[in-house]
C-alpha positions as CSV (number, residue, x, y, z in Angstrom):
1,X,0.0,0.0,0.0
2,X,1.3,3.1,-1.0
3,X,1.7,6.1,1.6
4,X,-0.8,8.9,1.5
5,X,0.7,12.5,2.0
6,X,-1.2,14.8,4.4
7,X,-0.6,18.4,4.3
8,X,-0.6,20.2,7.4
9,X,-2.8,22.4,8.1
10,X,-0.4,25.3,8.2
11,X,0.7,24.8,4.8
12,X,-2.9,24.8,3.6
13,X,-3.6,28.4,5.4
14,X,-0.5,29.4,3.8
15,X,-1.3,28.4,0.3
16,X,-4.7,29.9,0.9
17,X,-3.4,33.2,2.0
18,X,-1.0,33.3,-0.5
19,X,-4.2,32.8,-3.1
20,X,-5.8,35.5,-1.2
21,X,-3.8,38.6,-1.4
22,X,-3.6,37.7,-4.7
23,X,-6.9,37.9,-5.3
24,X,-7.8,41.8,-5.5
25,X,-5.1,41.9,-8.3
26,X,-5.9,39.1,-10.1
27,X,-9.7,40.5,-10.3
28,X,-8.7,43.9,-11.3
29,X,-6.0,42.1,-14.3
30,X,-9.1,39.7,-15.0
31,X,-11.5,42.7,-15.4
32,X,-8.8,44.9,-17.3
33,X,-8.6,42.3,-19.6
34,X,-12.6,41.7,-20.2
35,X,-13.3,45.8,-20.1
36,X,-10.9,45.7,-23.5
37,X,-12.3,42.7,-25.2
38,X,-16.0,44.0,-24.7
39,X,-14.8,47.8,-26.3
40,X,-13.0,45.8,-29.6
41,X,-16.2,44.1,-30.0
42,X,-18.3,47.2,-29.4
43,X,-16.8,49.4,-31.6
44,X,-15.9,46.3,-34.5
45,X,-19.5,44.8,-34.6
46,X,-22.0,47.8,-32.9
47,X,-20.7,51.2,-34.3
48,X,-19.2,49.7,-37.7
49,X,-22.8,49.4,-39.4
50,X,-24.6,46.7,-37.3
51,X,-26.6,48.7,-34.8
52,X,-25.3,52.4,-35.4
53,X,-24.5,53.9,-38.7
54,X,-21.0,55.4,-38.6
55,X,-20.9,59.1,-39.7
56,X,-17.6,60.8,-38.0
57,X,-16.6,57.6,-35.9
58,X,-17.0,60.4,-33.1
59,X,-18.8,57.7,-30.8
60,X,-16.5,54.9,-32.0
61,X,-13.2,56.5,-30.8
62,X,-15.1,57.8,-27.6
63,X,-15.5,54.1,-26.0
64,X,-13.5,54.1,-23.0
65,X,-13.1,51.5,-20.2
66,X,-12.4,52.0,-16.3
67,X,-11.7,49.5,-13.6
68,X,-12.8,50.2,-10.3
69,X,-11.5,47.9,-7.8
70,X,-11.3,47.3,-3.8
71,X,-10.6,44.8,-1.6
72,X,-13.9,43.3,-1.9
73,X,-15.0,44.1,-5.6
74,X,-14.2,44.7,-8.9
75,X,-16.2,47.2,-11.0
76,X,-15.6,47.1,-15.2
77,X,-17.4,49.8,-16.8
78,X,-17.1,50.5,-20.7
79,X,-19.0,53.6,-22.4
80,X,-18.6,57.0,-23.6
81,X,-19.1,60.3,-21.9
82,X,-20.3,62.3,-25.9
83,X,-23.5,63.3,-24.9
84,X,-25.5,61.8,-27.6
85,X,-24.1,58.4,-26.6
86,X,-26.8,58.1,-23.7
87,X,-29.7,58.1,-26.0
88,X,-28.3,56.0,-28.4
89,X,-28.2,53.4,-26.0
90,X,-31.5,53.7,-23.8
91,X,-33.3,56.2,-26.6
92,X,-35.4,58.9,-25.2
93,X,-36.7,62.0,-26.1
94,X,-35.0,64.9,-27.2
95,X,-36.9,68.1,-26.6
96,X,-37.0,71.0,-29.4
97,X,-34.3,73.3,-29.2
98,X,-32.5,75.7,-32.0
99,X,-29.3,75.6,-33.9
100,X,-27.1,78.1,-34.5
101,X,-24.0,78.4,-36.8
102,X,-20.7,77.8,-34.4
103,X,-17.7,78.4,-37.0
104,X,-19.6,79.9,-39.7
105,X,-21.8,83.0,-40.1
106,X,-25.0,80.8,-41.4
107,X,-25.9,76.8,-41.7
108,X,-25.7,75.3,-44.5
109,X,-27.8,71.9,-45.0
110,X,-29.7,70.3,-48.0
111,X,-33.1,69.8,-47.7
112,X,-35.2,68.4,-50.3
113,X,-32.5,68.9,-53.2
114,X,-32.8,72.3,-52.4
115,X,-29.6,74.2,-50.6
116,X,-30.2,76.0,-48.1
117,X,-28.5,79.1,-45.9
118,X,-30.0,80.2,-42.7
119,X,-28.8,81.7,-39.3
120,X,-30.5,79.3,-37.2
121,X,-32.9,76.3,-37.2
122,X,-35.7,75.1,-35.0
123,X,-35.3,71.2,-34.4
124,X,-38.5,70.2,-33.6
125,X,-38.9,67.6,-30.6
126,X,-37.9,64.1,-31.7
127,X,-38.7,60.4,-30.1
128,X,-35.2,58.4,-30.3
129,X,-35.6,54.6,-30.0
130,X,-33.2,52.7,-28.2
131,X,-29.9,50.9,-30.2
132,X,-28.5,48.8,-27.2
133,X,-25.0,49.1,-28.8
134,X,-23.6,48.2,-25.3
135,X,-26.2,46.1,-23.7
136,X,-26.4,44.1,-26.6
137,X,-23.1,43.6,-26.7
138,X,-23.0,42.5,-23.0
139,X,-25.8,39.7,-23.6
140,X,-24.0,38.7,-27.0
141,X,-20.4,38.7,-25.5
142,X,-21.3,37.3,-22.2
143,X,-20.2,33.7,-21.9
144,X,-17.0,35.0,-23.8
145,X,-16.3,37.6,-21.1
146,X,-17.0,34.9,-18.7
147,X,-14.5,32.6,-19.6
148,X,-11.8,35.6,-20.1
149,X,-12.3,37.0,-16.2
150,X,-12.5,33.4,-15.1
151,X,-9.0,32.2,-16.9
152,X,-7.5,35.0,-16.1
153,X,-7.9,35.2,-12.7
154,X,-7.1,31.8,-12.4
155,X,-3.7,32.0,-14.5
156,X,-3.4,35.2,-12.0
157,X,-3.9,33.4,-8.6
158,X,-2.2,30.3,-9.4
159,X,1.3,32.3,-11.2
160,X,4.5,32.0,-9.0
């Protein structure tokens, strides 16, 4: 019969301290790594044509990611601070408002086939429907993200 090896108790708390202060570190690499995966697919597949149309890839380049992390938690957040992003995502209403020229002396639009000149224009009050471009790509993306925190934290913990 072949001997069975017992660790002792103190190595076990050991090894589990060690895996515990490394654990606010590995969740904060885990989620650093996510938080980027989730703004390449955002911008590749959301604001490339699929949900948004791209203009001036103004909202595109304006995805940014944070990490917020404690002992206890570990917060990813990825969006943009332009304020038309907000109701792109949730839609909304925008109230009626007017435009003035800010680098020009008049606007200058087409309307109808017509070209047209004016010093200002009244945008009447407009009903935006939602394009989830980030919550969609949360529920599309999530098992993927899942797997990408959970493997990195573990590669994190368990390295040297």
């Amino acid at each position: 019969m072949k001997p069975i090896l017992i660790l002792k108790t103190a190595k076990v708390a050991a090894g589990m301290n060690k895996i515990k202060a490394k654990t606010p570190y590995a969740s904060r690499i885990a989620m650093l790594r996510a938080t980027e995966m989730l703004h390449g697919y955002i911008v590749k597949n959301k604001l490339s044509g699929q949900s948004l149309k791209r203009r001036s890839g103004h909202l595109a380049g304006s995805i940014s990611t944070e990490v917020i992390g404690t002992r206890t938690e570990t917060i990813g957040r990825v969006g943009s601070n332009l304020k038309y992003a907000r109701i792109h995502e949730l839609g909304g209403t925008i109230p009626a408002h007017t435009i003035y020229p800010v680098k020009a002396n008049a606007l200058h639009f087409y309307m109808g086939g017509n070209e047209i000149f004016c010093k200002s224009a009244d945008i009447p009050e407009m009903k935006m429907r939602a394009r989830h471009y980030i919550g969609n790509s949360m529920k599309e993306y999530r098992s993927k993200l899942q797997t990408i925190i959970g493997r990195k934290f573990w590669s994190e913990v368990t390295s040297g």
